[in-house]
C-alpha positions in Angstrom: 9.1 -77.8 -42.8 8.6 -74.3 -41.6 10.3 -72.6 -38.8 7.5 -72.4 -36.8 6.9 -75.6 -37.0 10.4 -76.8 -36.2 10.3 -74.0 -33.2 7.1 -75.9 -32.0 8.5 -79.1 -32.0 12.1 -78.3 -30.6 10.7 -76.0 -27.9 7.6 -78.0 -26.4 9.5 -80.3 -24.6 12.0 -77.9 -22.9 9.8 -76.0 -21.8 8.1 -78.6 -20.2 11.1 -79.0 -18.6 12.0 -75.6 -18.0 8.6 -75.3 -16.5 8.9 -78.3 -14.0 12.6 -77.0 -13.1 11.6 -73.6 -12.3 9.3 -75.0 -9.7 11.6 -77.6 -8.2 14.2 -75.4 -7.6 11.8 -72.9 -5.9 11.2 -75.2 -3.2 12.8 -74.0 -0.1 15.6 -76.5 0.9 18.8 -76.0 3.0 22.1 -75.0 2.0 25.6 -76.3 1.9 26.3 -74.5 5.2 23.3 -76.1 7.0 24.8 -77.3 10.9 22.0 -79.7 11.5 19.7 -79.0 14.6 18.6 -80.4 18.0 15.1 -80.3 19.8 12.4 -81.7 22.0 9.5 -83.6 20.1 6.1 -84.5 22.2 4.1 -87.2 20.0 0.2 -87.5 20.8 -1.2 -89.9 19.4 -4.9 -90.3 20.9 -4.5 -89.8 24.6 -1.5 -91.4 24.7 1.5 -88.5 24.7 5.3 -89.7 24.2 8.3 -87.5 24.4 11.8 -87.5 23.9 14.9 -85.9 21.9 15.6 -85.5 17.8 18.7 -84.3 15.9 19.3 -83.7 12.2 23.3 -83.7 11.8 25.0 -81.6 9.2 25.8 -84.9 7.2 21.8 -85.3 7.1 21.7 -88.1 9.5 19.2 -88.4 12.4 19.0 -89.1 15.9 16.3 -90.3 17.9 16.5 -90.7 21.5 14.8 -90.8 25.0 11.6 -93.2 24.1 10.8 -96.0 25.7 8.1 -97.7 23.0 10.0 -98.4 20.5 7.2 -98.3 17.6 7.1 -94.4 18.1 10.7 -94.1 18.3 10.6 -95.8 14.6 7.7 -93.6 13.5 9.8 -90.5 14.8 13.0 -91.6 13.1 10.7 -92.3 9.9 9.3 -88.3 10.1 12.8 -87.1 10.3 13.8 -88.7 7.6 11.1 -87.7 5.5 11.8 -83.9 6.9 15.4 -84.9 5.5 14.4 -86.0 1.7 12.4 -82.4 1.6 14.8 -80.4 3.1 18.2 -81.6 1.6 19.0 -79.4 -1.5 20.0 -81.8 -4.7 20.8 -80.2 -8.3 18.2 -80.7 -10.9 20.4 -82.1 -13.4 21.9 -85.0 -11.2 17.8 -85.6 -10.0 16.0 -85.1 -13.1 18.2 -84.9 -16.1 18.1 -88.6 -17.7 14.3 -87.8 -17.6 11.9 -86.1 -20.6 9.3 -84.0 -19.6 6.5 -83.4 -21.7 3.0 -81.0 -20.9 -0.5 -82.8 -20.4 -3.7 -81.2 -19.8 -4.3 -77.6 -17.8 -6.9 -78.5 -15.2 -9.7 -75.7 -13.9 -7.1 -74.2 -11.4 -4.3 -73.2 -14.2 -2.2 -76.6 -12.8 -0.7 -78.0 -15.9 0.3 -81.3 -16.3 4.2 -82.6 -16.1 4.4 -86.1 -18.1 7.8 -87.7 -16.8 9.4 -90.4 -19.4 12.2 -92.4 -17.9 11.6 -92.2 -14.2 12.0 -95.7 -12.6 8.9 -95.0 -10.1 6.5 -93.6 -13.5 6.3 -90.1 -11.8 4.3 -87.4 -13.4 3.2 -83.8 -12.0 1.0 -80.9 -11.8 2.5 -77.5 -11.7 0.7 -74.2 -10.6 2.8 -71.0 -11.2 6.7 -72.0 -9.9 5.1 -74.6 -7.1 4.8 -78.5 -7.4 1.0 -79.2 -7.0 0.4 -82.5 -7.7 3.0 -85.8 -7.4 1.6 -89.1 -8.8 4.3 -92.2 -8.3 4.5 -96.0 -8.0 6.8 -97.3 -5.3 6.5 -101.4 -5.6 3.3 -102.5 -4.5 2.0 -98.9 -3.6 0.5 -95.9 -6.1 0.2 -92.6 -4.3 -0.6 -89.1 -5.3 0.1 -85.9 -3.1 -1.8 -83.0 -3.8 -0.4 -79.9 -2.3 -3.3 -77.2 -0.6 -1.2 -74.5 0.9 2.0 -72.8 1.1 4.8 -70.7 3.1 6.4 -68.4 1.0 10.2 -68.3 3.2 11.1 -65.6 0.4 13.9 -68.5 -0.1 11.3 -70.4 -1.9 8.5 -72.2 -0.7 7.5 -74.8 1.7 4.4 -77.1 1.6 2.3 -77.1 4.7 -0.6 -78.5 3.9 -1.0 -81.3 2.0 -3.1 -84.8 1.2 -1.7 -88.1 0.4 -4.2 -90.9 -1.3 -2.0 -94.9 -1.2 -3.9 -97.2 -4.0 -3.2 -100.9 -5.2 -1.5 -99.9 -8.7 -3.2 -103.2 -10.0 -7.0 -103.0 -8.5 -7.3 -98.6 -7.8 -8.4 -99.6 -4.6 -7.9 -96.8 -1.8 -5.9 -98.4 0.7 -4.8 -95.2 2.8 -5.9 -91.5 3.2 -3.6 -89.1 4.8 -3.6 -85.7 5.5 -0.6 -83.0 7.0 -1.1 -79.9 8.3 2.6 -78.2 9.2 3.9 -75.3 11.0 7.4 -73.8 10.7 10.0 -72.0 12.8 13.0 -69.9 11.4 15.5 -70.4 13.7 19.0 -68.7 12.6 18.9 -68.4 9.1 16.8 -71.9 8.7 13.3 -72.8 8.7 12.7 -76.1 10.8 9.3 -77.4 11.3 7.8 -77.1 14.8 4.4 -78.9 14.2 3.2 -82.0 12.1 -0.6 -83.3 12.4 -1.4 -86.3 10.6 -4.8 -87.8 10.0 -5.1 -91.2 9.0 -8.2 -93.1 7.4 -7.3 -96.7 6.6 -10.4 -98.7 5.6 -12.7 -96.5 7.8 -10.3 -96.8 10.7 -9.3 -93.0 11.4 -6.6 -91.6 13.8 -4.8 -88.5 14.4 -0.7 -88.2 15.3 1.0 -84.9 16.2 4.9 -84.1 16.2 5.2 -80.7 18.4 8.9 -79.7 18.3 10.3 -76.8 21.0 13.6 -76.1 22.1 14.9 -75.8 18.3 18.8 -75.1 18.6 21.3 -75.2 15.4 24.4 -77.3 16.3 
């Protein structure tokens, strides 16, 4: 065996690796000294318009208050906590590093494709320059891939604000659920919250439109 060869071999999948790593740690995500933050959310969903109180503690946990229905309460508590799983900052090594990476396929816009061996959900990823593009994963009875359109550059790293989400039956490909987000951030302090989230819905030709406006954004 040459050493060129054995270079090839040895390196491929680390960089792989290295490549995916580069762009996970880029993403912008608070620090250890984040003191969780309170505000004012409106939710309009149609002409319907509900509002009431949110707070992300230190420890992560939320708070949702002040809303009478409760369905919109849950679907306010449920955006928090997906704010949460972008936000929190977790070390590459405890999140990734049972897994192998190895490269796919470089589509048309220089994305290159992340193969992920031993995820439990079967994730795999594009990556374009240090950003996550693409996510494709299997949660149960739902297949989903994000695919990531735009980007705030914090100069901490970046943050997705715009962004589609296709649901599938992992068994039949059906489309069950189209989704897109369109986001808008505030750096309040030394932290950037978000201070808008639009959502548009198609389900099965039924379409709808919710929006999260935040004010009044205070640190604790």
């Amino acid at each position: 065996m040459t050493e060129s060869t054995l270079t090839t071999e040895t390196t491929e999948p680390t960089s792989a690796r290295e490549l995916f790593r580069a762009a996970y740690e880029n993403r912008y995500t608070w620090d250890q000294d984040f003191p969780g933050y309170r505000a004012d959310i409106e939710v309009k969903q149609g002409d319907e318009v509900y509002r009431g109180q949110v707070q992300i503690n230190a420890n992560y946990s939320v708070e949702v208050s002040g809303f009478e229905d409760e369905k919109v309460q849950e679907s306010v508590y449920t955006q928090l906590r997906d704010i949460v799983t972008h936000r929190k900052r977790n070390v590459f090594d405890v999140a990734h590093g049972k897994n192998s990476f190895n490269l796919g396929e470089t589509d048309n816009t220089g994305a290159v494709e992340i193969l992920v061996s031993g995820d439990a959900m079967g994730s795999n990823y594009k990556v374009r320059g240090k950003e996550i593009s693409m996510v494709s994963r299997v949660m149960g009875p739902m297949a989903f891939v994000i695919n990531h359109l735009a980007s705030q550059d914090t100069g901490e790293g970046y943050i997705s604000k715009e962004y589609t989400a296709v649901f599938r039956n992992p068994k039949t490909h059906d489309i069950v659920r189209q989704m897109k987000f369109e986001e808008a951030y505030e750096k309040v302090g030394e932290y950037y919250l978000m201070k808008q989230q639009i959502i548009n819905v198609n389900e099965k030709g039924n379409q709808s439109t919710t929006e999260f406006n935040f004010s009044n954004l205070q640190l604790l």
